[in-house]
VOMIZA-75544 format. One line per field, with one value per residue (C-alpha): x, y, z. Coordinates in pm, 1 decimal, m for minus. Each point is the difference from the previous one (the first is absolute). Layout:
N
x	(X / ...)
y	(Y / ...)
z	(Z / ...)
This chain:
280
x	(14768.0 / 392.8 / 114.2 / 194.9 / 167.6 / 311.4 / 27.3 / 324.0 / 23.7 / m97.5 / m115.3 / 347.6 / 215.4 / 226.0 / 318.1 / m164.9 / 193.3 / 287.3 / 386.2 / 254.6 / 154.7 / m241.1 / m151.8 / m390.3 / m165.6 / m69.0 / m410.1 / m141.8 / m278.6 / m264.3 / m43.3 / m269.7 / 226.1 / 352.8 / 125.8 / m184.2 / 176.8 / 195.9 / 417.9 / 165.1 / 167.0 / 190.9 / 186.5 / m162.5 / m67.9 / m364.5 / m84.5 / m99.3 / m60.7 / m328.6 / m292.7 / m358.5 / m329.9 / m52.0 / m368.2 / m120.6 / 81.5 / 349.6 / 301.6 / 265.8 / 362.3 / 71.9 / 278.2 / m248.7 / 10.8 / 310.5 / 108.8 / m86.4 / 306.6 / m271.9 / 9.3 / m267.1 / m245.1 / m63.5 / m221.3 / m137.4 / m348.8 / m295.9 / m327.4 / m295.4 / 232.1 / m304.7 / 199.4 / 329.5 / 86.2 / m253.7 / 124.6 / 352.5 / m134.3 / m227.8 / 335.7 / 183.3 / m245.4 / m36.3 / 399.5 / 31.5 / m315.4 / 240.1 / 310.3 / 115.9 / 112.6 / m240.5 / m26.9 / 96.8 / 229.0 / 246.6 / m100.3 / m177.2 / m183.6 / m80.7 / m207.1 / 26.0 / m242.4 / 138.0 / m303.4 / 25.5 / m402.6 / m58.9 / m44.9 / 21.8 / m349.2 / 85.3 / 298.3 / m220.8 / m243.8 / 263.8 / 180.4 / m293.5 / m95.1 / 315.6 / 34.1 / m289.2 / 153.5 / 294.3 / m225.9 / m199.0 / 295.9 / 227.1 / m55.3 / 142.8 / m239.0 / 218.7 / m146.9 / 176.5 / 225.3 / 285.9 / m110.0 / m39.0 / m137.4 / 123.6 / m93.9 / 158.7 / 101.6 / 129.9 / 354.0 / 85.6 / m191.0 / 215.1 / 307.4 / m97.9 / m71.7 / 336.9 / 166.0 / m133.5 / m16.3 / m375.9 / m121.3 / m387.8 / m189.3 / m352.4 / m225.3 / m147.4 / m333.9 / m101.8 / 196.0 / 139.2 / 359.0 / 189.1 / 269.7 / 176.9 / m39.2 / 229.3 / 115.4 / 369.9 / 165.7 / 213.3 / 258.1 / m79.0 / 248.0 / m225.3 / 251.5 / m244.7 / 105.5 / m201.5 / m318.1 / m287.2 / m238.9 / m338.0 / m312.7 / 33.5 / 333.0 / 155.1 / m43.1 / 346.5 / 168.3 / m119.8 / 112.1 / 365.4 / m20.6 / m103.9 / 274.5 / 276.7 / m74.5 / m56.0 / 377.3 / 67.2 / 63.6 / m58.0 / m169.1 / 112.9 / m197.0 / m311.6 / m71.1 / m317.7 / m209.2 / m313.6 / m336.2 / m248.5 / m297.6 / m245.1 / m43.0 / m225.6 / m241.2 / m31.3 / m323.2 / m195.7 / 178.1 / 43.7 / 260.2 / 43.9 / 201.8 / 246.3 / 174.2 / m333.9 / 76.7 / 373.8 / m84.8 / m254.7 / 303.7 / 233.3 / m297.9 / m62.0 / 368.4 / m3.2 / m293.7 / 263.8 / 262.7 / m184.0 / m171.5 / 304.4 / 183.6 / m304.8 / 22.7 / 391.5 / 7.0 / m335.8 / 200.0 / 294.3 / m192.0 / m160.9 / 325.1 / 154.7 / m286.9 / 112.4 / m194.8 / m115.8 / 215.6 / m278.7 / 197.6 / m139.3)
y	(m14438.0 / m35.4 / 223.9 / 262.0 / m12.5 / 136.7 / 83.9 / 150.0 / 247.1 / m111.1 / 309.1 / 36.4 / m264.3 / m185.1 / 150.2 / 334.3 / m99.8 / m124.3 / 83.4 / m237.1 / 202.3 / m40.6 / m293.4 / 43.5 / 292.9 / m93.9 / m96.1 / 212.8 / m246.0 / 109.7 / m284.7 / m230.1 / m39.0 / m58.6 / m351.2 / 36.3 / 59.5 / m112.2 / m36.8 / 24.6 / m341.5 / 5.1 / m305.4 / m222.9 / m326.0 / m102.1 / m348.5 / m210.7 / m316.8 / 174.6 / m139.7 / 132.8 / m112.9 / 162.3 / 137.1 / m324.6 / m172.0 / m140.1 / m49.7 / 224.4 / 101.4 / 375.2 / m113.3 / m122.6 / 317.4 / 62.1 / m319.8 / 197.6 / 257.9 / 276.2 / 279.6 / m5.9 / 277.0 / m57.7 / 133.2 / m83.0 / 107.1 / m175.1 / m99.6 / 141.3 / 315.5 / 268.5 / 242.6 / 61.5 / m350.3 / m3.8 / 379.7 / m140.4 / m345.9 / 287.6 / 213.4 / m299.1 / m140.0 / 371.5 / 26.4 / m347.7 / 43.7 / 320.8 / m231.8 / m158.0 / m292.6 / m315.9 / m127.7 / m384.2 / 67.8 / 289.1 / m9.0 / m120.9 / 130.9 / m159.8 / 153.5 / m179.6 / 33.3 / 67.1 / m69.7 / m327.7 / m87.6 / 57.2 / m279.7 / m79.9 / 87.0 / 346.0 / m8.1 / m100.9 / 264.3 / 261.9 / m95.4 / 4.0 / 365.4 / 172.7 / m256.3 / 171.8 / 321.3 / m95.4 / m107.9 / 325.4 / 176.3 / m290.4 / m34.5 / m367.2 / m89.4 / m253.9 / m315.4 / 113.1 / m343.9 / 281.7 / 179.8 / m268.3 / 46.7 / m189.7 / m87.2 / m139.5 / m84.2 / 208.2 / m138.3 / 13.1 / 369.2 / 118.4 / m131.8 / 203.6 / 285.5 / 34.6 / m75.2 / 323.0 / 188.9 / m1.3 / 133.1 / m68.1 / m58.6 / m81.6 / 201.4 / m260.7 / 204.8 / m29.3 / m266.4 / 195.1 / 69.0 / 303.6 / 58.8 / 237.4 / m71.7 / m103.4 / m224.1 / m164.3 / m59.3 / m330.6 / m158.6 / m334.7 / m123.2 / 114.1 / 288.9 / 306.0 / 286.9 / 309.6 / 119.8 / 186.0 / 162.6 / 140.4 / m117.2 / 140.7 / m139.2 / 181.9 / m197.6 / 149.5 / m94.7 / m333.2 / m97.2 / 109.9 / m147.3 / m345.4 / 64.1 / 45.8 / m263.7 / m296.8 / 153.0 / m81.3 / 366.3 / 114.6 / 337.9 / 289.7 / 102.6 / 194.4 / 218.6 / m32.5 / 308.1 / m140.8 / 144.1 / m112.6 / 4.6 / m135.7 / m32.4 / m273.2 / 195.3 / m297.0 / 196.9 / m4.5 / m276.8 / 188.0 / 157.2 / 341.0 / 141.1 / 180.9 / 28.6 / 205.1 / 242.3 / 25.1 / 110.7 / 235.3 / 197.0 / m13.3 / 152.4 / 298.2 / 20.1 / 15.5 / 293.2 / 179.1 / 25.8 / 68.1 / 309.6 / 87.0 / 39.4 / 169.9 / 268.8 / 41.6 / 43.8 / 247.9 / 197.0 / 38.8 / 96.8 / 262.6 / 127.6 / 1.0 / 145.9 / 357.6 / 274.2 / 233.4 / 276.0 / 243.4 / 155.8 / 265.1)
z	(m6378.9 / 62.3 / 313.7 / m269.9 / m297.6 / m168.6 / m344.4 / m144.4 / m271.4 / m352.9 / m163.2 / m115.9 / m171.1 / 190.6 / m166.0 / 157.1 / 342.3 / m132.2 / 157.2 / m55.7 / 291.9 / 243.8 / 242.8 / 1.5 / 170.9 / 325.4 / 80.3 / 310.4 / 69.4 / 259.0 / 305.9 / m175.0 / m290.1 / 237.1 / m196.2 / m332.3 / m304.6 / m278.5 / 32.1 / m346.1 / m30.2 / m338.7 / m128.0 / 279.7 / m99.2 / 27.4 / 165.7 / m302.9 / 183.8 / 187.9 / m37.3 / m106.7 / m144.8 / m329.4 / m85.2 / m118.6 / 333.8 / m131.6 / 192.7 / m124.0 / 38.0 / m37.0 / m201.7 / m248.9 / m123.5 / m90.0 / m216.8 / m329.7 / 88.4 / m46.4 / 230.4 / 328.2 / 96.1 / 362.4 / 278.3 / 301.1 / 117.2 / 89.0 / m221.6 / 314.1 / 57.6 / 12.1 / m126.0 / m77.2 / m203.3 / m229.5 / m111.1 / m39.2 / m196.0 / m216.9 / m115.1 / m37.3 / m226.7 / m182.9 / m37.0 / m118.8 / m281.1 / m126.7 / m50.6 / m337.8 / 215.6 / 60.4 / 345.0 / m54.3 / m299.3 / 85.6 / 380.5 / 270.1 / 255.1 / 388.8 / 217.7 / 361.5 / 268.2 / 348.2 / 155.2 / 85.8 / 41.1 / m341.5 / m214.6 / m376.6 / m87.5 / 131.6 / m212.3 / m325.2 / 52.1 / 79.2 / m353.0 / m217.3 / 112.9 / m102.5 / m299.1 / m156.5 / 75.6 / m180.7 / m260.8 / m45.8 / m150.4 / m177.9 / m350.4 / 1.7 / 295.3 / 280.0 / 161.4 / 322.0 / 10.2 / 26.1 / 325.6 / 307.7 / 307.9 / 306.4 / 363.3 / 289.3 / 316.1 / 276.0 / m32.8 / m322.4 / m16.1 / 254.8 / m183.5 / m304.6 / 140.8 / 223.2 / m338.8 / m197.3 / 348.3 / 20.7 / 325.4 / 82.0 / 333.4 / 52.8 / 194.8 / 304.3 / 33.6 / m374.0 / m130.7 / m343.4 / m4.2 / m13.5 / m258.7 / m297.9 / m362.3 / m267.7 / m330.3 / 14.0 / m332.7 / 6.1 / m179.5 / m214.8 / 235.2 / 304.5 / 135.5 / 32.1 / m224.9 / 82.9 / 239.1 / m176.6 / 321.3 / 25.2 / m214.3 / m354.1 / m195.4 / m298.5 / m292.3 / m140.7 / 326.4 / 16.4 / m345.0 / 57.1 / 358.3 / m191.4 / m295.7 / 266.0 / 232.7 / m293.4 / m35.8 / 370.4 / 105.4 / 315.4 / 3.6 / 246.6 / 387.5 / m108.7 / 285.7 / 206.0 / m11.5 / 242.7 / m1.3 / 248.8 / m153.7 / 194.5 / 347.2 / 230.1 / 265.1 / 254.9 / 137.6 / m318.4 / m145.3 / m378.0 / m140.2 / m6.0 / m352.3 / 190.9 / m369.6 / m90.1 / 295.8 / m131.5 / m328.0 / 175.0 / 181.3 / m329.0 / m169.5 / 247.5 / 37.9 / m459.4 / 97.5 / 271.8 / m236.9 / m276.9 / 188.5 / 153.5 / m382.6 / m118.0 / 264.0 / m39.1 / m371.2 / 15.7 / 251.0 / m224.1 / m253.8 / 133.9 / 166.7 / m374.6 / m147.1 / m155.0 / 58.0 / m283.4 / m84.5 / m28.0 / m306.5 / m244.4)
């Protein structure tokens, strides 16, 4: 299993954490996750000329992608991730089964492995997985020729992932890689228009994110809330849900302040309580 892994906030939309104001909160990252993140990197041009090997073993160009001047969903994980990319690739797949839009008509959708040992077969079994999950909730059922999923080598992963300011290492001891999750929403002209973090995507969000950038508009910093939710126990060599023991604290915190209130308002009530006038 991957060393750690860093998820930011998706419970709420993206236009949650919104402040045209503002540069992005700033990430407080213990040791193990020093250099792992994802930089905001609006209006960069992505390197079209990079090539990968599609899922059918195909030589590619990621600028293959963009010759229909439809907009790009893109994200980088990997396809033997234990954990954290296959819950990304599973709310991608639910938030693009919710959407009006097709995937190979209004948009496309690459999914690029940064692991550079995987091969295409990984890539083909990865795509028909979360295909079907598409499928179990579209009425007009999709082939998947919209949503591609790409390997690589180390160069030309390293070149895509300084473009969109994807930060990943890999642990040495167990061979899995440690990194944050998120989608990228790019311009038919390859400029990248607007981060979406975390593992479950709004629906609403996306389809706006999609109208805007088919318009070539550049969304606004989204500001990183990060939540840790796992962390690697190099003596047991499982993950422990530290996010488990968070929401174990906010709940006996909810219990505090809900006692607390409780006793407050019961005291004022009894100190307001009139007493009986005992008249005749």
């Amino acid at each position: 299993m991957l060393a750690a892994a860093t998820t930011l906030t998706a419970a709420q939309p993206p236009s949650a954490f919104m402040d045209k104001s503002s540069s992005p909160a700033a990430q407080v990252s213990p040791a193990d996750l020093s250099n792992v993140g994802i930089d905001q990197r609006l209006d960069q041009q992505l390197p079209l000329n990079l090539e990968f090997k599609n899922e059918a073993g195909k030589t590619v160009k990621l600028g293959d992608y963009f010759q229909s001047g439809r907009p790009v969903i893109l994200n980088l994980v990997y396809y033997t991730c234990p954990m954290l990319c296959g819950e990304e690739l599973a709310g991608e797949a639910s938030a693009l089964s919710m959407l009006k839009f097709t995937p190979g008509k209004e948009y496309e959708v690459v999914s690029v492995s940064f692991n550079p040992d995987e091969t295409p077969k990984d890539a083909t079994e990865t795509k028909q997985i979360y295909i079907s999950r598409m499928n179990e909730h579209l009425e007009h059922k999709t082939d998947g020729s919209g949503w591609h999923f790409l390997t690589g080598q180390p160069a030309e992963i390293k070149q895509l992932a300084d473009a969109v300011g994807f930060h990943y290492r890999r642990d040495p001891r167990t061979g899995q890689f440690i990194h944050a999750a998120a989608i990228m929403l790019v311009t038919p002209k390859g400029k990248i228009a607007q981060y979406y973090y975390g593992v479950e995507f709004s629906p609403k969000d996306i389809r706006l994110g999609l109208i805007e950038a088919s318009q070539d508009k550049i969304g606004t910093i989204v500001d990183q809330v990060v939540l840790y939710c796992y962390h690697y126990d190099p003596n047991t060599g499982r993950y422990g849900a530290v996010v488990t023991n968070i929401m174990r604290v906010a709940g006996a915190a909810t219990m505090l302040i809900l006692g607390g209130f409780l006793v407050v308002m019961y005291r004022r009530e009894s100190h307001g309580t009139p007493k009986g006038t005992g008249r005749a």
